[in-house]
C-alpha angles and dihedrals in degrees: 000000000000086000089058092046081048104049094041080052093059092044097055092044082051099052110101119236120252120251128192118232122236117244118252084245091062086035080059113035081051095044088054094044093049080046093051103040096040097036114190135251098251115018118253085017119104095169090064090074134233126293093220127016144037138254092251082055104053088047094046088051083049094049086054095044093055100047077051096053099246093312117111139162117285086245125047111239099262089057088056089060094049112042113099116230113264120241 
């Protein structure tokens, strides 16, 4: 009997966690802010690279985006570091 509380116990811990998936409009609204605040090299070409950012970065932004449902700060969180304070 203890196996069998055991094993179910394993089971449970084993069991991923569900996640809800996020809807295309918010796959969307994020792709083209990522898009927008990390433009590419060449434009139409995501394979150019970025001109600012890393991938770590972008994701990190469409992470954000997508905990916000698609809505973000104008500015992605390195700009924010680095914009001086108006006068």
């Amino acid at each position: 009997m203890p196996k069998a509380i055991g094993f179910a116990l394993v089971l449970i811990l084993a069991a991923p966690a569900t996640a809800s998936a996020i809807t295309a409009e918010v796959a969307r609204a994020c792709d083209a802010a990522v898009a927008k605040a990390y433009p590419p090299r060449q434009i139409g070409n995501p394979a150019a690279g970025s001109t600012k950012g890393t991938a770590k970065d972008k994701r990190d932004y469409f992470n954000k985006c997508v905990a916000n449902n698609g809505k973000v700060d104008d500015q992605p969180g390195d700009a924010a570091k680095d914009a001086k304070p108006s006068k």
